[in-house]
C-alpha angles and dihedrals in degrees: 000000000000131000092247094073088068090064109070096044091053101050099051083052086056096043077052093064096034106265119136103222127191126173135236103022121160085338097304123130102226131354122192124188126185110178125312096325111115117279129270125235127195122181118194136220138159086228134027110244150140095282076047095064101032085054091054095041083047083061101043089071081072101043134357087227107083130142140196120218127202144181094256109226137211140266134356092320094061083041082053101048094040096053084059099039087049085062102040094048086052091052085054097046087242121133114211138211143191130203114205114209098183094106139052091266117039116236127217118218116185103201086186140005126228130259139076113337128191123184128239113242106211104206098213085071101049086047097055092045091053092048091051096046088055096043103046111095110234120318101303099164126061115228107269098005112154105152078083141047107265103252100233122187080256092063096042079060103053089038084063083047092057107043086055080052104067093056083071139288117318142192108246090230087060088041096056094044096050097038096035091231107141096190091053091123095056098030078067102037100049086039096187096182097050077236094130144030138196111250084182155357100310088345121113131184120188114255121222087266087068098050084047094057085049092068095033083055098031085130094051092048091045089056094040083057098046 
């Protein structure tokens, strides 16, 4: 497939809508005027890359109005890409467009459309990021790390859990007020880390998977203890 085969499909979309469209002009892909509004510009790829969006931020020092035109794909994985590529082209200002060729007449789908974005802060987020940040002890991960488990201010907690535990099996009330872990009841009874189990009735005891993760977290306990 060449670029060239985008053209067509979307200009007729734009002359739809009544644009005058001509081709090549200053460099630029495709420029459409109607009236006095602000040009157009379309710049086409047959994928949608990196050259593909500094092309179209080049363009947007001439009009506010630029668009980035793709092949579209198939299946989930194309679902998938053009959901990400949707937010990506709005942080950018970019509108972007796909042009389908899987039946006799080609079809244009704009996913955004171009112009300021400003993304929308959700709360719930922010205030779980700041409650984690407070509540995790010192900076126990190092940025990108993936050979080991992520030490999140949770597993601090059930780490605390399981060092008392080895002293012997203990009630999850006495464990909150000694250890100052006021989630100590449900740290035990969702056990996510398979590192406890209940020997009766409120009563927990730590398994061999747990003296196992003291080892495996021997440097995070030690700071927790310091």
């Amino acid at each position: 497939m060449k670029e060239t085969e985008l053209y067509a499909p979307i200009k007729a979309y734009l002359e739809g809508q009544g644009y005058d469209v001509k081709a090549e002009v200053k460099d630029c892909d495709l420029v459409a005027m109607r009236g006095a509004e602000a040009p157009v510009i379309v710049e086409l790829k047959l994928s949608l890359s990196i050259a593909l969006l500094m092309q179209g931020i080049d363009r947007q020092t001439i009009t506010d109005a630029v668009y980035v035109a793709v092949p579209a794909g198939k299946g989930k994985r194309w679902a998938s890409q053009v959901k990400d590529a949707v937010k990506l082209c709005r942080r950018l200002g970019l509108g972007l467009i796909s042009v389908r060729f899987d039946a006799a007449t080609p079809s244009v789908l704009v996913h955004c459309d171009a112009g300021p974005y400003r993304p929308r802060k959700v709360k719930a987020r922010k205030a779980a990021l700041l409650k984690e940040f407070e509540r995790r002890v010192g900076d126990p991960n190092t940025g990108g790390q993936t050979r080991r488990k992520i030490i999140t201010a949770y597993r601090q907690d059930a780490l605390r859990i399981a060092v008392a535990l080895t002293e012997g099996a203990n009630k999850p009330r006495v464990l909150a007020v000694e250890l100052g872990v006021e989630k100590a009841a449900s740290i035990l009874q969702a056990d996510h880390y398979g590192w406890f189990e209940r020997v009766e009735r409120g009563v927990y005891a730590l398994r061999p998977a747990g003296v196992e993760a003291l080892k495996t977290y021997a440097d995070v306990i030690k700071a927790l203890q310091e």
